[in-house]
Wavefront OBJ file of the C-alpha trace (Angstrom):
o trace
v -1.441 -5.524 -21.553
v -1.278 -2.840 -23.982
v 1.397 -2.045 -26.146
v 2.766 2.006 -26.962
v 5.646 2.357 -29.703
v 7.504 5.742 -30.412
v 10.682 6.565 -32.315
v 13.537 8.755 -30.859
v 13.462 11.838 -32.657
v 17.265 13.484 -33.531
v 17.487 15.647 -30.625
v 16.735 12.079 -28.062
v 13.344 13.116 -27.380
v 10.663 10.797 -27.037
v 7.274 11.369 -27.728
v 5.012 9.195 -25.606
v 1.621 8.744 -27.833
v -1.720 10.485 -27.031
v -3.579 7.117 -26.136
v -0.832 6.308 -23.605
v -0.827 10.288 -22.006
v -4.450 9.777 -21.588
v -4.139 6.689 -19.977
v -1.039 8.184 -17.367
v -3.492 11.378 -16.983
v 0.049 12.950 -17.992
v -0.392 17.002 -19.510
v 2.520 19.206 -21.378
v 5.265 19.760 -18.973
v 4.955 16.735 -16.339
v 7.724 15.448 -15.063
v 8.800 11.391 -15.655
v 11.376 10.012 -13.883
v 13.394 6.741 -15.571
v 14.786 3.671 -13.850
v 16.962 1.573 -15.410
v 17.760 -2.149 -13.845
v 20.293 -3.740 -13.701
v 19.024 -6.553 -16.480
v 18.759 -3.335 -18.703
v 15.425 -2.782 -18.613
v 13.423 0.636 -18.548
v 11.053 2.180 -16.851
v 9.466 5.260 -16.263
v 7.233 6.842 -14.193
v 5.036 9.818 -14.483
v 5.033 12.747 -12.195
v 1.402 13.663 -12.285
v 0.723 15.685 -8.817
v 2.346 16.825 -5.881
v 0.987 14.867 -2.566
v -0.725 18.854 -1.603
v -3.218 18.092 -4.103
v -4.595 15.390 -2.367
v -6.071 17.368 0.383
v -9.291 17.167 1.479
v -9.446 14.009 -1.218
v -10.663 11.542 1.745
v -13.236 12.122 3.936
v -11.156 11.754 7.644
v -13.523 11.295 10.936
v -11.994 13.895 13.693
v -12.775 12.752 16.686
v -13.463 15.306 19.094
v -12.203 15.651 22.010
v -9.285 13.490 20.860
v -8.599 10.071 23.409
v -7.132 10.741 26.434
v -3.960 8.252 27.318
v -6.234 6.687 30.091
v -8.863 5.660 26.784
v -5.438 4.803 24.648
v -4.154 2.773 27.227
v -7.597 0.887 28.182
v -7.763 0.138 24.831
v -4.570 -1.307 24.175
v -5.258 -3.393 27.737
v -8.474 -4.607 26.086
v -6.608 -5.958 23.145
v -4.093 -7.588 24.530
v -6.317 -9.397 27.104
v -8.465 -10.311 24.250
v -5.126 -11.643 22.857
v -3.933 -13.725 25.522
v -7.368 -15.366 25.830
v -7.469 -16.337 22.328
v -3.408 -17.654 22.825
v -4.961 -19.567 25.718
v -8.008 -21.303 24.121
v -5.998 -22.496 21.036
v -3.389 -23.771 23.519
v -5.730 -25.788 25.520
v -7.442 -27.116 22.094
v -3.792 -27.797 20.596
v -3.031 -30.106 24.208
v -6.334 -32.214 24.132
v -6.092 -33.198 20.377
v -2.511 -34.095 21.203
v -3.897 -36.775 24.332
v -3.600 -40.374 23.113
v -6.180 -42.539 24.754
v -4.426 -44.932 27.278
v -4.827 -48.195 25.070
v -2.308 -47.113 22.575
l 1 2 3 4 5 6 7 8 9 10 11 12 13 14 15 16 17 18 19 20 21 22 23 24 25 26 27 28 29 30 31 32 33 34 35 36 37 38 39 40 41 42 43 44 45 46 47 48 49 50 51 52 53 54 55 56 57 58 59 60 61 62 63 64 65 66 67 68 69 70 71 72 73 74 75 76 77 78 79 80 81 82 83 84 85 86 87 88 89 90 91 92 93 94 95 96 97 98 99 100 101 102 103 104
């Protein structure tokens, strides 16, 4: 893990080094927020975009016309039918590995 070191200049102001800006992607007047624990420890986080900047960042599949509720709904039927089944199959496996042949 790397390691940044700084000094508090006399005003309290911290200057984060150039390697470790670089790194956070962080540019002259971002915002960092600190959190301090309850152990005492520190740490910050860097404010580096607003969630607006993200559009049109992934590519999103419209579908068109949009489902109806009657597709929704089949759907959801399909699933948990599908569901059941599979409940049922491991429950009939589960009772015949639990049979003890009639010697015992």
């Amino acid at each position: 893990m790397p390691n940044y070191r700084t000094t508090v200049g006399p005003d309290g102001s911290v200057t984060l080094p150039a390697a470790l800006r670089k790194k956070l992607r962080m540019h002259e007047g971002a915002e960092v927020e600190f959190f301090l624990t309850l152990d005492g420890d520190v740490f910050f986080h860097a404010i580096t975009g607003k969630a607006k900047d993200w559009m049109g960042m992934a590519e999103i599949e419209v579908r068109s016309p949009p489902l109806s509720i009657r597709e929704m709904d089949a759907g959801i039927a399909e699933a948990v039918v599908e569901k059941y089944r599979r409940v049922q199959r491991q429950s009939s496996r589960d009772k015949k590995s639990s049979r003890r042949p009639a010697a015992e």
